[in-house]
Structure formats: structure tokens, C-alpha cells
VEXDRENTOR-399150 format. One line per 10 residues: their letters; for each residue x negated, y negated, z of C-alpha. Coordinates in steps of 0.25 Angstrom, whole numbers, plus 2048, in hexadecimal, padded with zeros to 3 digits. Layout:
<atoms>
a	X Y Z  ...
</atoms>
This chain:
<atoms>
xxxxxxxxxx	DB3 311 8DE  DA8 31B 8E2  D9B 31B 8E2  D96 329 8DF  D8E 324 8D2  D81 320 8D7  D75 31E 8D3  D6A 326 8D8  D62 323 8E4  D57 31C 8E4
xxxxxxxxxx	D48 325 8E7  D46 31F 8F5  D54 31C 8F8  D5A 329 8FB  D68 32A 900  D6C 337 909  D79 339 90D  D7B 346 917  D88 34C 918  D89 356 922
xxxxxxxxxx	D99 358 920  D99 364 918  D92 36E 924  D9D 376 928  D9E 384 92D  DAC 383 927  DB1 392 920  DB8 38F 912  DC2 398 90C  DBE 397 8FD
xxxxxxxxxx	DB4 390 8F5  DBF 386 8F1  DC2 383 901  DB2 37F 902  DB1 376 8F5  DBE 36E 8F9  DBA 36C 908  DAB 368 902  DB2 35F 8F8  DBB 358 901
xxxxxxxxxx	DAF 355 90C  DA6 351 904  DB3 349 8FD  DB5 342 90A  DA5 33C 90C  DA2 337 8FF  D9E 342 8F7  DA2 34D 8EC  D9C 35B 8ED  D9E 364 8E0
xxxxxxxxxx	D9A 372 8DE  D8D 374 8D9  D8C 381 8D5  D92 390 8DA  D8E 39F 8DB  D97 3AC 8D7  D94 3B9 8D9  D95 3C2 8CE  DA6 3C4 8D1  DA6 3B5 8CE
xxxxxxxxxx	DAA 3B1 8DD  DA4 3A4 8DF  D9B 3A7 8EE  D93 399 8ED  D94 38C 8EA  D8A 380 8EB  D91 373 8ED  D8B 365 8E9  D8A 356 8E9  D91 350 8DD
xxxxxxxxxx	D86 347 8DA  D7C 353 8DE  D75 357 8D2  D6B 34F 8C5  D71 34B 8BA  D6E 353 8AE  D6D 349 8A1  D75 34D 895  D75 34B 886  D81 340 885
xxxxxxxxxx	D84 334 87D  D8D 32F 88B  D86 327 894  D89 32F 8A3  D85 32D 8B0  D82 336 8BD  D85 335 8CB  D7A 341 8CD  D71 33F 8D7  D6C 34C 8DC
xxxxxxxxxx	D73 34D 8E8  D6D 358 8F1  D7C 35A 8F8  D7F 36A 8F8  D89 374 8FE  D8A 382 8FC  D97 38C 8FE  D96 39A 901  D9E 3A5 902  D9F 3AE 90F
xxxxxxxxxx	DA4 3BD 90B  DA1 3BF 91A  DAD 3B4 920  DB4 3B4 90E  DB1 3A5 911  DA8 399 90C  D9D 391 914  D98 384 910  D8A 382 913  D83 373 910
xxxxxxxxxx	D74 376 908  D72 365 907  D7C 35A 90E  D75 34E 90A  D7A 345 8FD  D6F 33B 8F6  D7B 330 8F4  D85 328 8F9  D93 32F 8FD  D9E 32A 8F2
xxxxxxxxxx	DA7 31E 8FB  DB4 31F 8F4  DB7 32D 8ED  DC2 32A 8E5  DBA 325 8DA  DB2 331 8DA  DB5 33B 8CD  DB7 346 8D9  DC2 33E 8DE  DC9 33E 8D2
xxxxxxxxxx	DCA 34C 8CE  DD7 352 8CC  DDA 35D 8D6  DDE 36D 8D0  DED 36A 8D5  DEC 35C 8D0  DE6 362 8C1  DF2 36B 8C0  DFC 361 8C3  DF5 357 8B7
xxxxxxxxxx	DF6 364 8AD  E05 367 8B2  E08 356 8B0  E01 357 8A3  E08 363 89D  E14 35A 8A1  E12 34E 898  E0E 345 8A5  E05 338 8A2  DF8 338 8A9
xxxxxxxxxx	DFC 32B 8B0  E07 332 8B6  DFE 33E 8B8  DF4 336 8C2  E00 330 8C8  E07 33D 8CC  DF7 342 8D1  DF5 336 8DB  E04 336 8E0  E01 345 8E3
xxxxxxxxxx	DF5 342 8EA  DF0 335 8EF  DE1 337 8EF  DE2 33B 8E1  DD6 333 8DA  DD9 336 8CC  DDB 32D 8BF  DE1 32F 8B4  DD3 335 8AD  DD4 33F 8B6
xxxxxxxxxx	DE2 342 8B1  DDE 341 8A2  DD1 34A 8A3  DDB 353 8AC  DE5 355 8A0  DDA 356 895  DD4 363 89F  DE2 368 8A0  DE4 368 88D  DD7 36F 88B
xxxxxxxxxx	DDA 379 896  DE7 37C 88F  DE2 379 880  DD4 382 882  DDA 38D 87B  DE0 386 86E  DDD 37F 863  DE1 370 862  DEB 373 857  DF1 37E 85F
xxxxxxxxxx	DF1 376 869  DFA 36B 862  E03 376 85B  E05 37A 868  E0A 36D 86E  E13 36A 862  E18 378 865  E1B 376 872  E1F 367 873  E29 36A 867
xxxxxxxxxx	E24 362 85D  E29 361 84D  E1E 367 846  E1B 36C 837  E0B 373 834  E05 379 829  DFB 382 824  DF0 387 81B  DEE 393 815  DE7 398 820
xxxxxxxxxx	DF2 395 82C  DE6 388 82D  DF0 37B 834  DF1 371 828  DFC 367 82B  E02 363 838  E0D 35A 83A  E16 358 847  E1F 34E 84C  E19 346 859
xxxxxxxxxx	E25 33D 85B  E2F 332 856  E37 326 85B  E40 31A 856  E39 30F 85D  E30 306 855  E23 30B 85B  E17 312 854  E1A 322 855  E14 32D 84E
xxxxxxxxxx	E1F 337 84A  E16 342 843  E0A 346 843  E02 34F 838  DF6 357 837  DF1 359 828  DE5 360 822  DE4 357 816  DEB 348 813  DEF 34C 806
xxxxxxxxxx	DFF 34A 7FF  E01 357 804  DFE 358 812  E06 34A 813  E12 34F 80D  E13 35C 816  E0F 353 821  E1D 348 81C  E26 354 819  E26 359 827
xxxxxxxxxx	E28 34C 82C  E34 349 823  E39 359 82A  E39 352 838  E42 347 834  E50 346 82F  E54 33F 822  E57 333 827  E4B 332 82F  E41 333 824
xxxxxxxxxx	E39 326 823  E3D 319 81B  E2D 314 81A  E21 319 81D  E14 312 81F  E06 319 81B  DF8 315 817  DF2 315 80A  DF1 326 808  DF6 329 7FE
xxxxxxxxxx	DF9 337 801  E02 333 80C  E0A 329 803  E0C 332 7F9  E12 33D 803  E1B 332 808  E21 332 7FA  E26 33E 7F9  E28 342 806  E2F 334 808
xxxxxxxxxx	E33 330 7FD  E3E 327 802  E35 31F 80B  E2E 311 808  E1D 312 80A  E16 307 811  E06 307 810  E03 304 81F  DFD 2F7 823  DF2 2F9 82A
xxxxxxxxxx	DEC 303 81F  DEF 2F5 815  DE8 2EE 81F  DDA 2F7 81F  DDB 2F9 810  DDC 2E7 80F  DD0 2E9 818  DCA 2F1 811  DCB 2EE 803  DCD 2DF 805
xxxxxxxxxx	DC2 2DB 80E  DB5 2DD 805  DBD 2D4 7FC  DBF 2C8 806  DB2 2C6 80A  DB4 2B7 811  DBC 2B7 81E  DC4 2AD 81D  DCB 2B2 80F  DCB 2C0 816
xxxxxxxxxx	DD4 2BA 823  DDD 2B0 819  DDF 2C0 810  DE3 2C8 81E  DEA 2BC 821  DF3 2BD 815  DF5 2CD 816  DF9 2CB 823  E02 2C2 81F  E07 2CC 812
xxxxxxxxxx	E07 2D7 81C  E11 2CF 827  E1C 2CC 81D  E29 2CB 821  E31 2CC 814  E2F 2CD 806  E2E 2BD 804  E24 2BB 80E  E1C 2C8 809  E1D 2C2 7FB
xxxxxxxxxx	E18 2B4 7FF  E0C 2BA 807  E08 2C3 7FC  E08 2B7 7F3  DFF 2B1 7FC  DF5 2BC 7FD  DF4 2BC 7ED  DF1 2AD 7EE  DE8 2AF 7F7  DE1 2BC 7EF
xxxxxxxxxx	DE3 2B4 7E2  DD5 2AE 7E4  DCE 2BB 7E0  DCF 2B8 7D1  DCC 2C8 7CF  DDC 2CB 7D0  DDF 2C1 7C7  DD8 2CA 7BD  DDC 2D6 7C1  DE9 2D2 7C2
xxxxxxxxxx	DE9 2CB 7B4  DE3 2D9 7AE  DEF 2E0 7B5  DFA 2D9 7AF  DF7 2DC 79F  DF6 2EA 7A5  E03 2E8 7A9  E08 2E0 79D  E04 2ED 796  DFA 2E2 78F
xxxxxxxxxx	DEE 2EA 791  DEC 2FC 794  DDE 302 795  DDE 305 787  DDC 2F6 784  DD8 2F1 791  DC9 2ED 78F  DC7 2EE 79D  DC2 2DF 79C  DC6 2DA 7AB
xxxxxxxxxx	DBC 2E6 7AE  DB0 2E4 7A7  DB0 2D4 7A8  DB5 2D3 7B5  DB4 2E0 7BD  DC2 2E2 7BF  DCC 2EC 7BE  DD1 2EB 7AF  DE0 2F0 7AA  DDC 2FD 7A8
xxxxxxxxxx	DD7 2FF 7B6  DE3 2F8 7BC  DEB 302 7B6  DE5 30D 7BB  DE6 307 7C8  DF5 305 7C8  DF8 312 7C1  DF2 318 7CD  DF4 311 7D8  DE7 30F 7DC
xxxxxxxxxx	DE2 2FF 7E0  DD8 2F8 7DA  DCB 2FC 7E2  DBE 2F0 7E6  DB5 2F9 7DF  DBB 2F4 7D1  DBA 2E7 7D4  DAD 2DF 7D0  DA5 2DA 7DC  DA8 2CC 7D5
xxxxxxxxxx	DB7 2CC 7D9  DB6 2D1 7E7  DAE 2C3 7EC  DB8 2BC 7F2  DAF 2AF 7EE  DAE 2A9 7E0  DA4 29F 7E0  DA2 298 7D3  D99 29C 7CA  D8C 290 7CC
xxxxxxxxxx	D85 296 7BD  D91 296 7B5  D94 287 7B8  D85 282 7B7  D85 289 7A9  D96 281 7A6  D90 273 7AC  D82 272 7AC  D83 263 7B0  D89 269 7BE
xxxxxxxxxx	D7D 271 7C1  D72 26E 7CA  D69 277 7C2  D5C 26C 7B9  D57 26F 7AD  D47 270 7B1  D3E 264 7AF  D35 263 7A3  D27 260 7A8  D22 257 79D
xxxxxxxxxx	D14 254 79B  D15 243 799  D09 23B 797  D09 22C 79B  D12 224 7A5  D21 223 7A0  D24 215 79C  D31 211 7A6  D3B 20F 79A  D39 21E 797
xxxxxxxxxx	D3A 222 7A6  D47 21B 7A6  D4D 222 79A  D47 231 79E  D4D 22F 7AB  D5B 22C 7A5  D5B 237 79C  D57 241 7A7  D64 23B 7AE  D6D 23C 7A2
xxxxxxxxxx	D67 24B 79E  D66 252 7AD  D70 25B 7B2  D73 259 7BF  D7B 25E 7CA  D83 256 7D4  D78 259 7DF  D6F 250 7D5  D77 247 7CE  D7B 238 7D4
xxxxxxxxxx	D86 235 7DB  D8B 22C 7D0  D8C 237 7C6  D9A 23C 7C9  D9A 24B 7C7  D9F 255 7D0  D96 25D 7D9  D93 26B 7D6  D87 26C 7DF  D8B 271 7ED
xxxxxxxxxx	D89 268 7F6  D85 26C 806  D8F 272 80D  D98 269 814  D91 25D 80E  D98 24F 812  D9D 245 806  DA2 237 804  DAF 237 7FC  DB6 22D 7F4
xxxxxxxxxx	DBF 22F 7E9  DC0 221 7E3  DB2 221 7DF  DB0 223 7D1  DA1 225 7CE  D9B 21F 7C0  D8F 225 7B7  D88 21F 7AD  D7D 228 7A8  D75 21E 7A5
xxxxxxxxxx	D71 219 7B0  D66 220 7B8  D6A 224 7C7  D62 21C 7D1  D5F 229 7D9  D58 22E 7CC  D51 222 7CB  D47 225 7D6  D46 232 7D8  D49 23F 7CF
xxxxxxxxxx	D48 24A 7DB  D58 24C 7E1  D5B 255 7EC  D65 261 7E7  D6A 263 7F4  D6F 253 7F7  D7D 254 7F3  D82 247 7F0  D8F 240 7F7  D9C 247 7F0
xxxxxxxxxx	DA6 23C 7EA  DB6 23F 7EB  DB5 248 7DE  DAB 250 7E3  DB5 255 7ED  DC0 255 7E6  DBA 262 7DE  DB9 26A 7E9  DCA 268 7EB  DD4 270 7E4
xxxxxxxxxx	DD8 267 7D8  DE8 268 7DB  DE6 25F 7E6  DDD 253 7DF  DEB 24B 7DB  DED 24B 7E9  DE1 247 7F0  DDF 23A 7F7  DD2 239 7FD  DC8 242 802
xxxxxxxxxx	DC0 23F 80F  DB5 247 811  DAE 24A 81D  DA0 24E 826  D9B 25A 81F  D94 262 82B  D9B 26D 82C  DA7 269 834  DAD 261 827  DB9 269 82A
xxxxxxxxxx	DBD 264 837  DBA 256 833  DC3 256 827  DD0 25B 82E  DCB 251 83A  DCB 244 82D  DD9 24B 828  DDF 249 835  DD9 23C 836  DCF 23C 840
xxxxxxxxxx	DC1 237 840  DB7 243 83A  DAB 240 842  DB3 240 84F  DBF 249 84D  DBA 256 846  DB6 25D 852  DC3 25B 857  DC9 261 84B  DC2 26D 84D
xxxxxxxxxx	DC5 26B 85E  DD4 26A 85A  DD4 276 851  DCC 280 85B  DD7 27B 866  DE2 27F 85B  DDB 28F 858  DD9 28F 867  DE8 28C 86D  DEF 296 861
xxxxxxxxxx	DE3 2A1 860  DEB 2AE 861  DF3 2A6 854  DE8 2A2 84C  DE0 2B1 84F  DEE 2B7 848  DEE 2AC 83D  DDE 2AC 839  DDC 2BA 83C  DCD 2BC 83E
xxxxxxxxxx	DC8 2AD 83C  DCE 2A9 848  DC0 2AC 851  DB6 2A5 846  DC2 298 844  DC1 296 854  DB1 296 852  DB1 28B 848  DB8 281 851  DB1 284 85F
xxxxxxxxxx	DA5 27F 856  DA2 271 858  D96 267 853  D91 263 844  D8A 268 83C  D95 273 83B  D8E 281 839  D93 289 82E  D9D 294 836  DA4 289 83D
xxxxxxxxxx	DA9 280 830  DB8 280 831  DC0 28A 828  DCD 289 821  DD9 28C 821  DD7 291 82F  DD2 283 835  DDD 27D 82D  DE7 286 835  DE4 27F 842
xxxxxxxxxx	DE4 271 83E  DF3 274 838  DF6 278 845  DF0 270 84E  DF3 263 848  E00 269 840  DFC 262 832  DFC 269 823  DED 26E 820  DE8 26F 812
xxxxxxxxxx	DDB 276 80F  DD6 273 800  DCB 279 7FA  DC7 280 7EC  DC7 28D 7F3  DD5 28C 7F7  DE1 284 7FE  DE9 283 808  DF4 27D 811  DF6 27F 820
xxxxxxxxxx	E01 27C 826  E04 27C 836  E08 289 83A  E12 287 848  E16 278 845  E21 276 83A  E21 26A 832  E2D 264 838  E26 261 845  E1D 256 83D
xxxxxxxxxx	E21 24A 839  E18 248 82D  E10 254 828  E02 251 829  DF9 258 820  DE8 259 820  DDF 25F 815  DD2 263 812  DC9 266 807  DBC 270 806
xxxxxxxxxx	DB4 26C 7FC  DA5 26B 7FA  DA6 27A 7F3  DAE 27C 800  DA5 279 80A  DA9 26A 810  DB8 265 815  DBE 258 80F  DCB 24F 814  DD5 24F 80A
xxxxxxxxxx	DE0 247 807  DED 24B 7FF  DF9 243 7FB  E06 244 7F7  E0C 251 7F4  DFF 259 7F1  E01 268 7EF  DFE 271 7FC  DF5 27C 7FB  DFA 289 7FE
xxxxxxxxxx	DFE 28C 80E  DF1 295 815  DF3 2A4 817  DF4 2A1 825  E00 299 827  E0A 2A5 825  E17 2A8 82A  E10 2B1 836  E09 2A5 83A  E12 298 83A
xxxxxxxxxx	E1D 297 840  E2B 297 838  E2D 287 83A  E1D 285 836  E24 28D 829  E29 280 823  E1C 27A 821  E1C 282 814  E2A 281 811  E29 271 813
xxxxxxxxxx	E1B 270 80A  E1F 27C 800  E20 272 7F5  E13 26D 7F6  E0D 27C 7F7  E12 27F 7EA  E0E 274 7E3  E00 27A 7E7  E03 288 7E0  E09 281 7D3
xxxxxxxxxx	DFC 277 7D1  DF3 283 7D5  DF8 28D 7CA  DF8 281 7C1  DE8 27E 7C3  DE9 28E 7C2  DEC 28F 7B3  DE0 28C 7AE  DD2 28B 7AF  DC9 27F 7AC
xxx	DBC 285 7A8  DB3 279 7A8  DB6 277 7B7
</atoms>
């Protein structure tokens, strides 16, 4: 490249190059004769000259003209947003061509031959170099009005000449030059009538009152492959019914009976949909699903507020949307009402919407109770809304239902068990005279006992009464199932014996009863034992590590190695399967050390994901919030000898991971949202096949816990 774009010399370090080549006493014919020999010499030492101004007498006949350096001149600073350079210097370089009436010829006489820069060493990278000449313009214009591609342009241009330094923005600013030159006189739409005039296009226009354009239509082009063309296209003053169905009926003109379309796909306007109908009545409508997609976004999202039930819902209407055939859309959509089931508001809703429907209640005698006591849309509403069409809108919704998290209410149960509340009546400062004889400091000291409510951060570890007070996150317990504590209220706790001043936060060790509160109560007839673990922070990784029967202390960093090897080896598969949680998961398990910070604590199902996988075994995830199974995804249970299954409990008000054990044929949670038929292979297909049994045990024993409430609970 060239090297014209210089900064400016330095005061004190002038540059001064003479060039004594353009004195000549040479005659020339025209003005156009001394420019192109000016051009070309300076052309051939490292220079451009350009014309710096010219003088006509008053018949317009150009008798003078000034020629200059191109970098002669200062730079004149503009109001612009663009940042620019300059390659102005103030070059003093000047020429000047005159006209002889004397000898009808031009002379070329040299007013300054010195240049304050550096001659350019390669001109082919200069802009002068690359201009198009006025035979080589005409030829683009002639290409152009014959369809040519610019490529093929440039290549015809540098075959033609081969000291052509053009590119192809050369060719493209040349065609732009050329359609204003033969659009300056019209309009835009005059223009386009004109081209679908001329170019014999199908077309169809309409009119106001006032000879004003109001709808356009034309026909671009069609084919029978399977590729994405557009066949019309349609300019309309106003989206309404109207304009669609003049718009549709001069597309069905075009076409032959046989041709009209069988489906058609639209957005959500209903304008459109509508003209469909009657212009097409024979077709069926598809809503498209992108615009589904946006309106889920949409509507959907200030719902779902945590991540993780956000990527488990696009998970599962990505699996709707991908199905097959009607059995596998039916099984998918029954999996996404399991999963949107957990918003109790439906179940109201829904409830409200059957007596509708059983004629049971009409808004004569609706009493609109589901709205005034819950904030929901009552039988009258819902009418309206199917009568209509219209869905039901967020704004109608109390901000109660659109939490996604339901914590229990703490007030309500201090008022239901008073005894389960750490909340103490206030001491009564009494005004004693005398020293208490020991006999009646004994029996004051049993009655406080008996009398106290206390809560399971102050009561002994002999009193066996669940805990209600949460207890530090991933706190550590010993367990033991056999262990059958005894109370005897009489007797006074040793503990109290010396001092009355407890720590509320100490939370005592946690017996196998404690734990087993915090797990789903269709699975206590099945429950062995119960090993717990380390609770820093990484209790997750030490559980699967004593599931698989490795040490805890030693082995749970290998846990977490094994899996980020497994995310690593498979990461394009497990960026498809876990969507957006892919990037964070892999974080979690480059981490390494304890205490275990908060944003790395391993997360469900997705870490159970790759220990199926990676060690091919049957994970089970048990918590109050939810269950599930995993099964491996690419292995199918014929290529194991014994199926080996591993479970794990969150409980501590879900915040530490426990090792479980299970025997015999214990019902199977439901399989993870995950595991789908886009994911697995068709032989990994059989683990549910094989285990299907067990999974519906499950469902049966879940609806049976369903069909009533216990309010003492």
C-alpha cells in the first residue's frame, strides 16, 4: 500500500521535494490534451495533480486553468458526527494553462515546482488509481442495464485493461451514480410503476378518491423447491380487513384453482386471520411459531422469575413444539401441565370454569367470590373472555398468584402451634425480698421447665420434637434412625441446671426423624438409612461421592472433576440440552476448595444429568419441592449387567444434600424434562419402558396423598 496519508511535517524538519519535469515548451491541442499529459507525468513520479480552479470568459470558453497538488490546500473543519481525516498539507505545488488565440493552442507554464512530502511509492493503492475511466464508466452503465453482477463487472473491467486498479466499491458507487442519473426526474413510485411495467410484472393497484396510490400488489416471483421465496408483495395504506382482502383476492386472480393454498401460516393479527377466512375459506390457519414464541416470552417471563424453572419451562415448549405426531404432542403437553400444575392459581381458575361449564353457576348468581377473596377471574369474567375470544390478561391476576415462590406462612403456624415457635412470653421482673430457700429454687426451676415454650433452637436434645427453626445453611448432622429419645418432664435438664442463657442460633445435632421431614412421605416405607454428610457448601458432591461409595473427605473433588470432564467432552450436547445454564453449570465445577461459596453449590437435575452419563447409573433427586428420576441418555440398559441406581435428598428447608438409601420396589419419581425423545438415543428409550411400572406407581400414591389435606400439618 501507499503511503500518501501522512502526518504533517514537523516545524524544523521540512521536507522539499523539486520536480522540474513538468517545464516544457510543448503546444497542446486542447485543454483536455494538457490535463492528461499533466496527469500522466506527475502519475509517473509519485504524484497527483488536480485542477484547482478555471477562468471563462463571458461565452463560457474556459481560457485558464490553475492546476494543483492534491494534498495542496488546509483542511476546512466541518460540523459532523463522523470522525475524518486529512491528507492536506498545504502543498505549495502549482501549474497554470493558458490559452494562445495567437498559435489556437495551450502553454503550460510552472508557477511553484516544489512538493513539501514525500512522492507516493506504490500508486495502485492510491483513490486516483482507482477511478473508473469515462469509456470504462459507460461500459459499467451498459453491464448494468444488462443484469450483470458487479463481480462479473470488475472482472470484464481488469480483463479489458490490465492496469485497472478498481474494486468492487468502485463498481457499486459507479452503479449507484448511474440510477440517480436515470431516476433524477421521477418519483420513487414512478419509478417502481415503471420497472413493473417494463419488466412485465403481474400487478393490481388501487386508488382514492383523489387518483391518491392506496394499495399495491405485484407478483415478484415463485418456485417449487423447498426454499423460503416471497411470491407477492403488497403496499397498503391501512392494515385493516379491508385492505387484507383486496390484498388476498388479487392473489387468488394469479393463481389457478388448483393452486390456491391448503395452509397458511400468519401471526396473531387478527385482521389478517380473518381475511384468510373468507378469502380462503378452504385453507387450514397456523399461528406462526416464532410470533408464539415472542408472545411466551413475553407474557411468560415476568411470571417465571428464577432461572432455573424458566430453562426447565423453555425446555418443555421446545419439546411441545418439536412434536412428531399426536401421541408425542399429547405426552409432552401433559408434561407441561405437570410442570405448570404447581401454580395453585389455575387450579382455581379452572375449578371456577367448570360450573360454568356445568351450567352450575351464570353471572346472574355468580357472586363473584373467586374474585373478591382471591383476585381471580370469576365465572362471569371467564365467560366474557371465551365469548369473545380474548385471553385472560396478567393485569387481572392478583400480584399474589404471579410469585412463582410460595413460602409458608411463619404467623399463621406460630398462632396453629404456639409450642413450635421460638417467640417467649416476656419475663416478669418481680420484686422478691430475702434469699429463696433451695427447696423452692428447685421446684420454681421445674415449673419454668414444664410452663416454657420453646422452640427446637432452645429445647434439649432429649426432647424429641421436630425442628422448625432453620437451621444454618448447609449445617452438618449426625443421624441415626434406631435411636428412640425418652422425656420425662419431670426431671430437670442438666444444661438448665447451670445456666438459663442459650444461644438461639446453636442449632443442635438433627436425629433421623428430623430428616426425614424434609422427604417426600411416599417414600419413608422405603427408606433404609440415611448418611449424612459435610455441610460446607460442597455437601452435594460429597453425597453422590458416599452413593458411589467412595470416601467423602477424599473423593468429592473428584466428583465434581469427573463431571466437569463429562460437560467438557459432550459440550455442544449439553449447550442443546440445558439451553442457557450450560455457561454457569461449567463454572460451578471449575471451582474447587471448601468452604464452597454460594454460586458454586451444585444444582439439580442438571448435575444429575452428568452423573447418569458419566458413570451410567439411575439418579434420583428427592425433595419437597419436587422429584425426579434421570436416566442415562446414549447407554441403553441392556449394556449393564445390574442396574445401579443413586439417590439424594435436599432437606434442611432445602439447603443441605443427604445420602439415601431405598429398597425394594420403591416407587420412581417422574423422569426430568430433560431426558426427551430429542435427546436420548432410541435404545436409551427403554430405560423408561423397562422401569415404567415403578413411575406410575409414583403418579398413583402422589394423587392418593393429593385427596386430601391435613390441616394440622
Amino acid at each position: 500500500m501507499s503511503t500518501f496519508y501522512e502526518n504533517q511535517s514537523v516545524e524544523g524538519d521540512e521536507f522539499i521535494m523539486s520536480t522540474p519535469e513538468f517545464f516544457t515548451n510543448q503546444m497542446f491541442g486542447s485543454r483536455e490534451e494538457l490535463i492528461n499529459w499533466v496527469k500522466n507525468m506527475a502519475y509517473s513520479i509519485g504524484v497527483v495533480v488536480i485542477t484547482k480552479r478555471s477562468n471563462k470568459d463571458p461565452s463560457g470558453f474556459v481560457y485558464k486553468v490553475v492546476l494543483m497538488c492534491d494534498r495542496g490546500g488546509k483542511y476546512k473543519i466541518k460540523d459532523s458526527s463522523r470522525v475524518s481525516g486529512t491528507k492536506k498539507i498545504d502543498c505549495p505545488f502549482e501549474l497554470e494553462g493558458n490559452y494562445s488565440s495567437e498559435y489556437n493552442s495551450w502553454t503550460l507554464t510552472v508557477n511553484c515546482e516544489e512538493h513539501n512530502h514525500q512522492p507516493v511509492l506504490y500508486m495502485e493503492g492510491h483513490p486516483y488509481a482507482k477511478r473508473l475511466s469515462e469509456n470504462e464508466f459507460n461500459l459499467v452503465a451498459e453491464l448494468t442495464r444488462m443484469n450483470v453482477a458487479p463481480r462479473d463487472i470488475l472482472s470484464i473491467l481488469k480483463d479489458r485493461n490490465l492496469t485497472n486498479m478498481s474494486t468492487i466499491r468502485n463498481i457499486y458507487n459507479a452503479r449507484n451514480k448511474i440510477r440517480m442519473i436515470e431516476q433524477s426526474s421521477n418519483s420513487p413510485m414512478q419509478v417502481l410503476m415503471s420497472l413493473l411495467h417494463s419488466n412485465g410484472y403481474a400487478y393490481e393497484f388501487s386508488t382514492t378518491c383523489s387518483n391518491e396510490l392506496e394499495n399495491l400488489f405485484f407478483i415478484v416471483g415463485v418456485t417449487s423447491t423447498n426454499k423460503t421465496f416471497s411470491i407477492a408483495f403488497v403496499f397498503m395504506h391501512n392494515e385493516k380487513t379491508d385492505n387484507y382482502i383486496w390484498a388476498l383476492k388479487c392473489l387468488r386472480l394469479t393463481l389457478d384453482k388448483c393452486m390456491h393454498p391448503r395452509v397458511i401460516i400468519t401471526d396473531s393479527e387478527l385482521a389478517l386471520v380473518n381475511a384468510c377466512k373468507e378469502v380462503f375459506s378452504d385453507a387450514a390457519q397456523l399461528l406462526c411459531r416464532w410470533h408464539i414464541g415472542q408472545n411466551i416470552f413475553k407474557h411468560c417471563r415476568p411470571s417465571i422469575k428464577v432461572a432455573r424453572d424458566w430453562s426447565i419451562f423453555l425446555s418443555l415448549w421446545k419439546l411441545l413444539e418439536d412434536s412428531t405426531t399426536l401421541i408425542s404432542y399429547t405426552e409432552n403437553y401433559k408434561q407441561l401441565q405437570s410442570f405448570l400444575t404447581e401454580y395453585p392459581a389455575l387450579d382455581l381458575i379452572l375449578a371456577d370454569l367448570q360450573r360454568w361449564k356445568n351450567r352450575q353457576v351464570d353471572s346472574s348468581n355468580c357472586g363473584c367470590q373467586l374474585r373478591t377473596s382471591c383476585g381471580l377471574p370469576c365465572a362471569c369474567e371467564l365467560s366474557m373472555h371465551i365469548s369473545s375470544g380474548r385471553y385472560i390478561s396478567l393485569d387481572s391476576i392478583d400480584i399474589f398468584w404471579r410469585k412463582l415462590d410460595f413460602s409458608p406462612s411463619t404467623f399463621l403456624m406460630d398462632i396453629l402451634g404456639p409450642g413450635a415457635t421460638d417467640i417467649r412470653e416476656p419475663k416478669v421482673q418481680k420484686s422478691t425480698r430475702g434469699r429463696p430457700s433451695l427447696k423452692k429454687l428447685q421446684q420454681k426451676r421445674r415449673a419454668e421447665f414444664c410452663s416454657t415454650r420453646y422452640s427446637c433452637s432452645t429445647m434439649p436434645s432429649i426432647v424429641g420434637l421436630d425442628s422448625v427453626k432453620e437451621p444454618a445453611r448447609h449445617s452438618s448432622y449426625d443421624i441415626n434412625l434406631s435411636e428412640e429419645p425418652t422425656i420425662d418432664l419431670n426431671e430437670v435438664p442438666r444444661e438448665f441446671e447451670h445456666s438459663y442463657n442459650i444461644d438461639l442460633n446453636e442449632v443442635p445435632p438433627m436425629n433421623g426423624s428430623d430428616l426425614m421431614v424434609d422427604i417426600p412421605k411416599v417414600f419413608h416405607p422405603y427408606i433404609t438409612n440415611i448418611q449424612n454428610v459435610k455441610g460446607d457448601g460442597n455437601c452435594g458432591f460429597r453425597a453422590l461421592a458416599v452413593c458411589l461409595g467412595l470416601d467423602e473427605e477424599k473423593s468429592y473433588e473428584y466428583i465434581r472433576q469427573q463431571m466437569r470432564e463429562e460437560l467438557q467432552n459432550r459440550y455442544r450436547i449439553y449447550s442443546d440440552i440445558f439451553v442457557s445454564d450450560v455457561d454457569s453449570l461449567y463454572r460451578d465445577l471449575c471451582f474447587s476448595g471448601s468452604p464452597c461459596p454460594v454460586e458454586h453449590w451444585m444444582k439439580m437435575p442438571e448435575a444429575g444429568v452428568l452423573i447418569a452419563n458419566k458413570f451410567g447409573i439411575i439418579v434420583h433427586s428427592l425433595s419437597m419441592s419436587g422429584n425426579t428420576t434421570i436416566f442415562p441418555f446414549w447407554s441403553a440398559p441392556e449394556e449393564f449387567q445390574c442396574h445401579k441406581t443413586l439417590t439424594i435428598a435436599l432437606v434442611n428447608d432445602e439447603n443441605h444434600y443427604v445420602m439415601v438409601e431405598l429398597q425394594g420396589e420403591y416407587p420412581m419419581p417422574v423422569i426430568t424434562p430433560y431426558w426427551n425423545f430429542r435427546h436420548i438415543t432410541p435404545s436409551a428409550a427403554r430405560w423408561e419402558t423397562m422401569y415404567r411400572s415403578r413411575l406410575e406407581l409414583y403418579t398413583q400414591l402422589c394423587r392418593r396423598e393429593s385427596c386430601y389435606v391435613n390441616l394440622s400439618d
